[in-house]
C-alpha positions, 0 to 999 in steps of 0.5 A: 500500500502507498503512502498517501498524503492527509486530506486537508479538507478533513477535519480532525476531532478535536482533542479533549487533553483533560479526558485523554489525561484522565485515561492516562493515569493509570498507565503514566503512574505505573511508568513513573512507578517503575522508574522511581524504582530503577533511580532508587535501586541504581542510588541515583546512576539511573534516573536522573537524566532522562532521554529526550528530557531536557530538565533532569529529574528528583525523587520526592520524599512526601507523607499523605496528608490525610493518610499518612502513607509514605510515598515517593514521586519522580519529577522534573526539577529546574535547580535554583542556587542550592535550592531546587523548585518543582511545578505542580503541573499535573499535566494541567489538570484542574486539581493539583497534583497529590504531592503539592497537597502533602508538602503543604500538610508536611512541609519537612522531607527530603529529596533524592536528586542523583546519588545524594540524598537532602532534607529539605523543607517545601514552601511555595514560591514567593510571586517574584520566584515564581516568574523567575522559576517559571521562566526556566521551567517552561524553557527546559520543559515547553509542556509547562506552557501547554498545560497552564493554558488547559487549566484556570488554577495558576499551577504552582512553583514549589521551592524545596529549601535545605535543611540540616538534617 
């Protein structure tokens, strides 16, 4: 069979991201499972760059809120002095992220970023680190823009400060 070029009178359906996002869920959270797993098993060899990604990537300590569980969530990271920021994107979802949620009710925790391990305490950016932060962000990951653009919430810029341990 040959290759035929698209019709352009054709119109294609429009794309409903938050459904598409929705559905996706599931399949992404198992992805991210197994290579939170691959970046803690390798202390940090593997994981933190990750191909055709240009920011490199955490592994985030959080505690749930309400349930108390301990969990670890891979994210992109944008490095800000000795501090390090992550964005509460949930691929522009209308809700936060469950992890913004936690660092909010448990602010101490720590992170992994590479081989090292720090404590850290999150806070929200103040309005001038945010634009700072944001700036860079959507500069080494475009789909930050994108996804601010899908939702009415300003997503959050989370700053992750130092702390002795």
């Amino acid at each position: 069979m040959a290759w035929a070029a698209p019709d352009p009178a054709r119109k294609l359906p429009a794309v409903n991201y938050l459904d598409l996002a929705e559905r996706s869920w599931p399949v992404l959270n198992r992805l991210m499972d197994v290579h939170t797993w691959v970046y803690r098993a390798s202390g940090g060899r593997i994981g933190e760059h990750v191909p055709f990604v240009k920011a490199p990537m955490l592994l985030l300590d959080h505690v749930g809120a309400r349930s108390g569980a301990h969990r670890t969530s891979a994210l992109l990271y944008i490095a800000d002095g000795d501090e390090v920021a992550i964005i509460a994107s949930k691929g522009g979802f209308p809700r936060h992220p469950a992890w913004y949620h936690n660092l909010k009710a448990n602010p101490e925790t720590s992170v992994q970023i590479g081989s090292e391990r720090r404590p850290v305490r999150a806070r929200e950016a103040t309005p001038e680190e945010r634009a700072r932060i944001w700036k860079r962000a959507v500069e080494l990951w475009p789909q930050y823009a994108a996804y601010q653009t899908r939702t009415e919430r300003q997503i959050p810029v989370v700053v992750l400060e130092r702390r002795a341990s």
